[in-house]
C-alpha angles and dihedrals in degrees: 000000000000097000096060131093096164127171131202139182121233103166126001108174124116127226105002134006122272127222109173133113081235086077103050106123103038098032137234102227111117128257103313119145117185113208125192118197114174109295086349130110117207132172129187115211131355101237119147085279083081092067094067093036088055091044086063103041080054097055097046081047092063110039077051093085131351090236130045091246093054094047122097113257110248102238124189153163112219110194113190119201092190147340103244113121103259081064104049109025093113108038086102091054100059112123098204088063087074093059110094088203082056119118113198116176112188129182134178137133130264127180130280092272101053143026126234091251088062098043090044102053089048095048097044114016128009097068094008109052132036093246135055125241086243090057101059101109097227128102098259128181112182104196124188107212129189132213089264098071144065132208122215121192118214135186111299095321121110117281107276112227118195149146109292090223092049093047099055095102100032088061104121118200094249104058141110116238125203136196143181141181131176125234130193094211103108125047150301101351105002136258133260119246108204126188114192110204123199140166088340095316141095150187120204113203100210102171129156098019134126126219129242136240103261086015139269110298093180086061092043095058098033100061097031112158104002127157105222117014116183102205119179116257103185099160149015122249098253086054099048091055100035103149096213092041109022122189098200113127095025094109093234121120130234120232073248090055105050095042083065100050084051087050084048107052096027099244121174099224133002115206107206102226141173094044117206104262098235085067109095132172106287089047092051086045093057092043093049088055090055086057102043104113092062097061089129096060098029151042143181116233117237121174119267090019107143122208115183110205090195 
């Protein structure tokens, strides 16, 4: 389906997980964005909202073809922002791991002393799951990237990482393009930024980040002129600055905040996201109505919501 640049929210909470029928409407899966390009799977994030996304991926799998050699291969791009849990609580759970014709690319960024498949098997597998990360049965290919480079997905073929600077003339009109940049926004070791461009349109995933004084002028440039930015809301504006439980220095955003960074950067819509888990329902309910007179520039993510950029 090569119209169609589709995103869809498969988990949108903050912090843990939450299973309650208080947080029915907006959901309570952790941080998982499903993006469609064209032929192209991507998904920001591996909260728990993946579960649900690989259970699916699974049953379509298999309805594809009666034997293992007739289905159609699952084939995806995993793009981690970060490895704190929220992000990362339901990568084990992804049904699609245990097929052997799967094809899982990941990138993220880890520091200077270690790389994202090592940081990955200790923090989820090694002394936490019955399995190692060297045992899951998929093809998987877990890639560290750096600001400098771009990856463009092509066809069927693997995803193509180079230098941004040596990629400006080999760009076809059908890729996907993707881009990345670290900030240091959010702690201990920083948080990816990503922007996915397509057919003339993009999305930038700007979750767990705070927001600077003056602004953030990375960001601003970064995701001038798209057309849908998700930028973490956290919390409202009376919570962040609580004075008997500030939130300051915490590296979340405020609704405030991320109505700024779309003023910034000229985005046509902003989408809050990662909602702080102690909002349920009722307390979304009451903040959305504070905001209502801005529909047409913002939105308030809710899983299984669908936007189509094309």
């Amino acid at each position: 389906m090569t119209n169609e640049f589709k995103i869809k929210f498969r988990g949108v909470r903050g912090s843990y997980p939450c299973a309650n029928r208080k947080f029915m409407t907006y959901g309570g899966n952790t941080s998982c964005v499903e993006v469609h390009a064209g032929n192209h799977l991507i998904i920001l994030d591996a909260g728990t909202g993946l579960i649900d996304l690989g259970n699916e991926l699974l049953k379509n799998h298999i309805m594809s073809g009666s034997n293992l050699k007739e289905r159609k291969p699952i084939r995806a791009t995993l793009l981690l922002s970060h490895i704190h849990q929220d992000h990362i609580l339901g990568f084990t759970f992804f049904s699609p791991n245990h097929i052997p014709t799967t094809e899982l690319n990941v990138f993220g960024m880890s520091d200077y002393n270690e790389n994202l498949a090592d940081d990955l098997a200790q923090l989820l597998f090694t002394k936490s799951f019955p399995i190692d990360l060297g045992d899951i049965a998929a093809n998987l290919n877990i890639c560290d990237i750096s600001e400098t480079e771009q990856i463009i997905l092509r066809d069927n073929s693997a995803p193509i990482v180079k230098r941004i600077a040596d990629f400006d003339e080999d760009i076809r009109e059908d890729d996907v393009v993707i881009t990345s940049y670290k900030s240091y926004a959010h702690p201990q070791e920083g948080v990816v930024i990503y922007r996915i461009t397509y057919k003339g349109k993009s999305v930038v995933y700007a979750t767990d980040k705070e927001t600077y004084f003056g602004g953030d002028q990375k960001l601003s440039s970064f995701a001038r002129g798209c057309d849908l930015l998700i930028h973490d809301a956290q919390y409202t504006t009376e919570d962040y600055l609580n004075p008997h439980a500030p939130k300051q220095g915490f590296g979340h955003s405020t609704f405030d905040m991320a109505l700024e960074a779309q003023d910034a950067c000229k985005a046509g819509k902003v989408i809050f996201f990662h909602y702080n888990p102690s909002y349920d329902d009722e307390k979304l309910d009451s903040i959305a109505k504070l905001y209502g007179d801005i529909a047409d520039k913002a939105d308030f993510a809710q899983e299984g919501m669908e936007i189509n950029l094309l």
